[in-house]
C-alpha positions in Angstrom: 2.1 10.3 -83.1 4.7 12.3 -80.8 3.4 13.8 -77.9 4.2 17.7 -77.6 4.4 17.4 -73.5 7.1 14.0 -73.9 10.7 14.0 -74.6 12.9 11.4 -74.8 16.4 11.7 -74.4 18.8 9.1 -75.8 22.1 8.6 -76.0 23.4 10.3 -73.0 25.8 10.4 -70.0 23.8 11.3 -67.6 25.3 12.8 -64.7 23.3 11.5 -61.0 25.1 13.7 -58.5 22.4 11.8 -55.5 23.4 8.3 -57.0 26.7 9.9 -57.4 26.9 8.1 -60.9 28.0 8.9 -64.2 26.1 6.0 -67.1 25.2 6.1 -70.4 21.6 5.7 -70.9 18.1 7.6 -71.7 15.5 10.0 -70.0 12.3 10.5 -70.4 10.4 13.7 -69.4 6.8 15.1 -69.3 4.7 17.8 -68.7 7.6 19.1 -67.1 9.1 16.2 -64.8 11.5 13.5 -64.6 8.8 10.4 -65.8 11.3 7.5 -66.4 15.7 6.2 -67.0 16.6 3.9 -69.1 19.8 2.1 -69.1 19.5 1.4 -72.5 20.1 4.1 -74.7 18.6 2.8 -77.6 15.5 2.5 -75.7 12.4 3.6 -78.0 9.1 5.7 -77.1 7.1 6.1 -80.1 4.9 8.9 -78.3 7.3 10.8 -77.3 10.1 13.8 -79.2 13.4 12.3 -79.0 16.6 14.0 -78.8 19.4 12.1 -79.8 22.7 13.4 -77.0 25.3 12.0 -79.0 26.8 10.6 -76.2 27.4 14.6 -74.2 26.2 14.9 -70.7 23.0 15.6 -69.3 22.8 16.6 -65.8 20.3 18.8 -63.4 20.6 22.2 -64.2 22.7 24.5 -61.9 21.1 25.9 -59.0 23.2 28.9 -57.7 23.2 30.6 -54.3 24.2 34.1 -54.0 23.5 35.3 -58.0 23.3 39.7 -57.3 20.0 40.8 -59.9 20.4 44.7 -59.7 16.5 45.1 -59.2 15.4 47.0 -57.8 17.4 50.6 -57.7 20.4 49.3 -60.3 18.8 47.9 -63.4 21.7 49.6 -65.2 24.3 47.0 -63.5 21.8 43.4 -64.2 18.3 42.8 -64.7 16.0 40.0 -64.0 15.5 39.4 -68.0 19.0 39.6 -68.8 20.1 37.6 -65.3 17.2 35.0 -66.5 19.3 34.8 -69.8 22.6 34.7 -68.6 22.0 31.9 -66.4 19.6 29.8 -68.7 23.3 30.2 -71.7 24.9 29.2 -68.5 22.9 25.8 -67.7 22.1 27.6 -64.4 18.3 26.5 -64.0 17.7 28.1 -60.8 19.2 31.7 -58.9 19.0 32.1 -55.8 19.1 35.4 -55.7 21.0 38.5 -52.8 19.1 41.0 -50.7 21.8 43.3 -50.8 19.8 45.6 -53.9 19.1 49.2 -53.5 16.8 49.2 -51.5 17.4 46.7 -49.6 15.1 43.3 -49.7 14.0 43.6 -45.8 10.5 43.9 -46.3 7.5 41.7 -47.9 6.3 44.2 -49.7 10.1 44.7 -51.5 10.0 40.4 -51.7 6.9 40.2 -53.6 8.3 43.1 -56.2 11.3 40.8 -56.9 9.4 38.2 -57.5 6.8 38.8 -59.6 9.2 40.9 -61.3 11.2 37.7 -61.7 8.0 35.5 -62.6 7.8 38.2 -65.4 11.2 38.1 -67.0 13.8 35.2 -66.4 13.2 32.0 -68.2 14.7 30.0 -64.9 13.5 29.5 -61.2 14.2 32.5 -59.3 14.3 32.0 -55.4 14.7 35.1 -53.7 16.8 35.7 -50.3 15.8 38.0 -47.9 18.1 40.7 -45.5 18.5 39.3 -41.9 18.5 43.0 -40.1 17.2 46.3 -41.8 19.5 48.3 -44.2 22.0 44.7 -43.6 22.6 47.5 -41.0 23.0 44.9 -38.6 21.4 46.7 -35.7 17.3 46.0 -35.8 16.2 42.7 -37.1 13.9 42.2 -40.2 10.6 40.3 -39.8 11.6 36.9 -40.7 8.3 35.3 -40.0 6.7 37.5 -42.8 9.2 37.6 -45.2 9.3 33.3 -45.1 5.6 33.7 -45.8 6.3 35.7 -48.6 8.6 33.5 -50.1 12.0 34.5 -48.7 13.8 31.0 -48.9 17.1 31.9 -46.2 18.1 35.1 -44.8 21.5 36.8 -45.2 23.0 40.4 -45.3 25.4 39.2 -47.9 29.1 40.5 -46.9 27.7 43.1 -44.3 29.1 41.0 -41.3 26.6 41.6 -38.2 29.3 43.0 -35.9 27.1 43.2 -33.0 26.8 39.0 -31.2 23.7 40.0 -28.8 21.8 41.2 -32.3 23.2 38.1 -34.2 22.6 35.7 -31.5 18.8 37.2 -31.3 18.3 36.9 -35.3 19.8 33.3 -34.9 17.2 32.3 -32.4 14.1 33.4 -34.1 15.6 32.0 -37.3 15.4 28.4 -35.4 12.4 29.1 -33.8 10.8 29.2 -37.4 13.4 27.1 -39.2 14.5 29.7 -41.2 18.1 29.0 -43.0 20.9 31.8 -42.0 23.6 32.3 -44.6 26.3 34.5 -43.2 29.8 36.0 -44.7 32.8 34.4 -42.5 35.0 37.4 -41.8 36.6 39.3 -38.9 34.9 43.1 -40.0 37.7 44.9 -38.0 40.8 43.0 -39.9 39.0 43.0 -43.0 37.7 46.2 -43.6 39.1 48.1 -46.5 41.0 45.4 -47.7 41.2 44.9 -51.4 43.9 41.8 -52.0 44.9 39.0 -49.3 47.9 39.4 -46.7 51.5 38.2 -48.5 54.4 38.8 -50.3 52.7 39.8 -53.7 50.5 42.3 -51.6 53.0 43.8 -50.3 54.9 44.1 -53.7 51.6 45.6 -55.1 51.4 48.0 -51.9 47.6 47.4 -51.7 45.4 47.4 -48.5 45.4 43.1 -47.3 44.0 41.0 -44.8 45.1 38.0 -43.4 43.2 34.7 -44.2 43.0 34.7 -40.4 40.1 36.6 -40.4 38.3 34.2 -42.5 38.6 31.5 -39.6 38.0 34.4 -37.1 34.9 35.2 -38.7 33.9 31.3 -39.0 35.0 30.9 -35.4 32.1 33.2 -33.8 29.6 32.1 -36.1 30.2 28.9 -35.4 29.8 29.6 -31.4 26.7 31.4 -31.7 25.7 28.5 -33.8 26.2 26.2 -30.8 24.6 28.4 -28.3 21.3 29.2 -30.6 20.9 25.5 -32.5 20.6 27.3 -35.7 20.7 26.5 -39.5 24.0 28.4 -40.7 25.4 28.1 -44.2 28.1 30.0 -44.7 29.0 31.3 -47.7 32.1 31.5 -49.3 35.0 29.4 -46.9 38.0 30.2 -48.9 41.3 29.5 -47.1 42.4 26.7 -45.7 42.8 28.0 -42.1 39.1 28.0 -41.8 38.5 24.2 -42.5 39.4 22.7 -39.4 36.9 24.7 -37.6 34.7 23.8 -40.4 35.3 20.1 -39.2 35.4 20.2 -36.2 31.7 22.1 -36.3 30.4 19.3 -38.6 31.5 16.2 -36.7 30.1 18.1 -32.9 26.4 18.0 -35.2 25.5 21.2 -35.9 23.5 22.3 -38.1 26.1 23.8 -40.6 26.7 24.2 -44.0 29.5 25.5 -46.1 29.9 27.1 -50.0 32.9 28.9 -51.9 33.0 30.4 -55.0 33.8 28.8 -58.4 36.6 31.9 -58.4 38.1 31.2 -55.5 38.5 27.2 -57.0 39.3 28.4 -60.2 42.1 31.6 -59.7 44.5 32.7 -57.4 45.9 35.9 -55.9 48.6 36.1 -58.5 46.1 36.8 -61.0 45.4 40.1 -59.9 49.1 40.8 -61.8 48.7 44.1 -62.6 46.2 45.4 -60.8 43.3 44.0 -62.7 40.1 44.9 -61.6 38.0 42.3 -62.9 40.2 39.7 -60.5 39.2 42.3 -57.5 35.7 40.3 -55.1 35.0 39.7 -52.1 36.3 37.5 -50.1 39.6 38.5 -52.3 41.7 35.8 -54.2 43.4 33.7 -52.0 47.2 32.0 -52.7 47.3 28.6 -54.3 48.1 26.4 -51.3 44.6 27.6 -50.3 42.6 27.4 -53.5 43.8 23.9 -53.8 43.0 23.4 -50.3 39.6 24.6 -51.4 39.2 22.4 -53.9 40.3 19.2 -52.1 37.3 19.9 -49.5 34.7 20.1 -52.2 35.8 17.0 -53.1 36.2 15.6 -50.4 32.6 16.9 -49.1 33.8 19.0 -46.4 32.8 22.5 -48.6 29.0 21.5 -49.2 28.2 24.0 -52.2 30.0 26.1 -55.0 28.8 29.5 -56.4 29.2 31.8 -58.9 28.1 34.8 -57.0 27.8 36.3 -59.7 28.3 40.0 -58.9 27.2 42.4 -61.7 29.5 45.4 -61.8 29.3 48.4 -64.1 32.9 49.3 -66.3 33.1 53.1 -64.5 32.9 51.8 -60.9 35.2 48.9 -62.2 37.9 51.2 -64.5 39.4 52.8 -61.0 42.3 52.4 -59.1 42.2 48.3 -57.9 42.0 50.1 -54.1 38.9 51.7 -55.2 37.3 49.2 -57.7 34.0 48.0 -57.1 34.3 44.2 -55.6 33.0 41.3 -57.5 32.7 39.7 -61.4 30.0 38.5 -63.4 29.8 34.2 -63.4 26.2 32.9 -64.2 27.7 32.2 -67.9 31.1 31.1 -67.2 30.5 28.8 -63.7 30.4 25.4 -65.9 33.0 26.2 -68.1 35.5 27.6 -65.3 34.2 24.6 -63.4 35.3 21.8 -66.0 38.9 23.0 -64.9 38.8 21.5 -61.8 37.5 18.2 -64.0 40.4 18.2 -66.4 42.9 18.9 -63.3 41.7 15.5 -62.2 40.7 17.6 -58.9 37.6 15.9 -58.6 34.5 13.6 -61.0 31.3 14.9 -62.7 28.7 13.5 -60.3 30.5 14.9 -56.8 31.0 18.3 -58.6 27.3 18.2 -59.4 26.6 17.4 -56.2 28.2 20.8 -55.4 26.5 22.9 -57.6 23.2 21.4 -58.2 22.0 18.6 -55.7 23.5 20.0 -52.2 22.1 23.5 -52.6 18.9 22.1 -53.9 18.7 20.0 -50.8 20.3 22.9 -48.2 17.3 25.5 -49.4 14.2 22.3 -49.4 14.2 22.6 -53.3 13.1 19.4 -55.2 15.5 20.1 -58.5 19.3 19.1 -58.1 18.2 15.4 -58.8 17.9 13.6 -62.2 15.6 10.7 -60.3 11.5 10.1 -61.3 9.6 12.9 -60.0 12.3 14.9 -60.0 11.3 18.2 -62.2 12.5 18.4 -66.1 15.4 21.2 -64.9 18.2 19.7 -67.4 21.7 20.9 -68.7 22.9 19.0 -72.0 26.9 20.0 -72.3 29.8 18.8 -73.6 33.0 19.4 -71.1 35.7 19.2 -73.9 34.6 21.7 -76.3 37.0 24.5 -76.5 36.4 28.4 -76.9 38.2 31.6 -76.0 36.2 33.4 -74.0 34.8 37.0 -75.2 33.3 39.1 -72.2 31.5 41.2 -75.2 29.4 37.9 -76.0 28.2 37.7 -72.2 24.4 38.1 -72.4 24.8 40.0 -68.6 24.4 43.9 -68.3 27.4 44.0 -66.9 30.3 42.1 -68.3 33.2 41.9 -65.4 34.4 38.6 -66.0 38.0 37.8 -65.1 38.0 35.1 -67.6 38.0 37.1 -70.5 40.5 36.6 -73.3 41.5 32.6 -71.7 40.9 29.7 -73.7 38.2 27.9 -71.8 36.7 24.3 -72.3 33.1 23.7 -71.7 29.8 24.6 -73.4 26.2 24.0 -72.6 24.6 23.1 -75.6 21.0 22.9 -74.2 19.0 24.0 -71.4 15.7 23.2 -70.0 13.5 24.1 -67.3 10.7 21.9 -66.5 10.7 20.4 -69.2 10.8 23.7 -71.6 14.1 24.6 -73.4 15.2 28.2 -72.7 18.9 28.0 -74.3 20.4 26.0 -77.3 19.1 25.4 -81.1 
């Protein structure tokens, strides 16, 4: 007699980004955790459901940092239900969702909507951030005490950089005095501002407002200092040139407490691709040139760059069909992270497990999160894909609100065929 609450998988590469191992073998999961591996795959469990893998890959489900939901104030743009669905056809089995909604998340009172509004409609773990100062205004910091009671797992105002050091230096020394993680945007606001493509020939071509990568490692620069003078926990959020890694190094090896992410877009495309000014190519930090993004890439592979993203950015078409100047920044990614991923794994750029380790394990591990792991006790938060299978991808299938992908029309390899979160299947037949 099968048990309803145990599943067996068989037959599958399973993907360990702690062990950092790829094998063929067997998991067994119930009541919604990790129970037992087998290296065997024919291994047998007469009580339990078994899924046969046919040799695909079963890894822990995605856990993104930085995923926009439009609630409250722009349902219109995203919604938690469609977010929740988006991610779960993605294999993202947890968001970690931006304060930077209308209004802004600085209060409990905002928190606790999002989440039980998120407990309510997306079939994945929603983690909510919360705003470092009111409005992101960066003038009067929020009350990060209550809002980590509440359930606010770090504190960021997204790509509002605080301009003000005295004000940042004071929200980075209550955030240590609580152990409260600090995500911050790495960019010199003066250089920056207005900007819509980075500094170089093409720009110039194009005759669109740049900025240098410069104030990338500017930006990283004076966090990094007040980093050192506060003791902090700092992640920063999207390092995307390769000016900024040194600092990045040098920050890491003098023991502080620092972190660093990029976005699957910025490892994926290049400022070329904006062509002719297309819109859907237009976020924030804008696409860099190709000595960078493979620059990038080698540090996530090499472990330099801790995390990858999809900050996934929800945009509707009117604020996205303008002139690329005044185009809304950002695209949507929840759905297409793995497969834009698997190009850096059929580049040879870098192997299953240490790219898992990117976007599962590390930021499960950065935020105190158990998931991110495929060991016993670990919960049932699964991804079964295959990394070869091709498709052209259709931005009108997109199961997001919004559908500002830059990926649409290219012929893409990658599919999730299954999802589950602990232990439940929310995507796949």
């Amino acid at each position: 007699m099968t048990h309803p609450n145990r599943t067996l998988f068989t037959n599958a590469r399973l993907i360990d980004p702690e062990a950092a191992t790829e094998t063929l073998g067997s998991l067994l999961i119930e009541n919604g955790m990790i129970v037992a591996d087998y290296d065997d795959a024919a291994t047998a469990d007469d009580s339990a459901t078994v899924i046969d893998c046919a040799g695909k890959y079963l890894a822990p489900g995605i856990v993104d940092i930085g995923v926009k939901v439009c609630e409250p104030g722009e349902r219109h743009k995203e919604s938690f239900r469609t977010a929740g669905q988006a991610a779960a056809a993605g294999g993202v089995t947890t968001m970690v969702t931006r304060p930077d909604t209308d209004p802004t998340i600085d209060n409990p009172e905002t928190l606790e909507f999002v989440i039980r509004r998120a407990r309510e409609a997306a079939p994945v773990h929603v983690h909510p951030m919360a705003a470092l100062t009111k409005a992101r205004e960066g003038r009067e910091m929020t009350e990060i005490g209550f809002l980590q009671d509440a359930g606010a797992v770090a504190f960021t105002d997204c790509d509002s950089v605080i301009v003000d050091t005295k004000v940042f230096s004071r929200a980075l020394t209550y955030a240590r005095s609580l152990g409260a993680l600090v995500i911050a945007h790495p960019q010199e606001p003066i250089l920056s501002k207005g900007a819509a493509v980075t500094s170089g020939k093409f720009a110039s071509l194009r005759g669109l407002p740049a900025v240098t990568a410069m104030a990338e490692r500017m930006g990283l620069d004076r966090d990094i200092a007040l980093v050192e003078m506060t003791g902090a926990r700092y992640h920063a959020d999207q390092i995307t040139t390769a000016r900024a890694l040194p600092a990045l190094e040098r920050a890491k090896a003098n023991g502080l407490d620092i972190t660093a992410g990029t976005s699957i877009h910025h490892l994926t495309l290049n400022a070329l691709d904006v062509a002719d000014y297309r819109t859907f190519f237009k976020i924030k930090p804008p696409l860099r040139g190709e000595e960078d993004r493979l620059a990038i890439a080698e540090a996530v592979a090499s472990g330099l760059i801790d995390i990858i993203s999809s900050m996934h950015t929800p945009q509707d078409e009117e604020s996205k069909r303008l002139p690329f100047e005044e185009a809304a920044s950002g695209a949507v990614a929840l759905e297409t992270f793995l497969p834009a991923a698997m190009r850096l794994i059929h580049a040879d750029i870098i192997d299953l497990p240490t790219l898992w380790r990117a976007m599962s394990f590390n930021p499960a591990s950065r935020l105190g999160l158990p998931s991110g792991r495929l060991n016993v006790g670990a919960p049932a938060d699964l991804v079964l894909f295959d990394p070869n299978a091709p498709f052209v991808m259709d931005r009108t299938t997109l199961k997001s609100k919004s559908r500002n992908t830059p990926f649409d029309g290219q012929r893409m390899q990658g599919k999730v065929i299954a999802t589950y979160v602990s232990g439940n299947k929310v995507y796949g037949t």
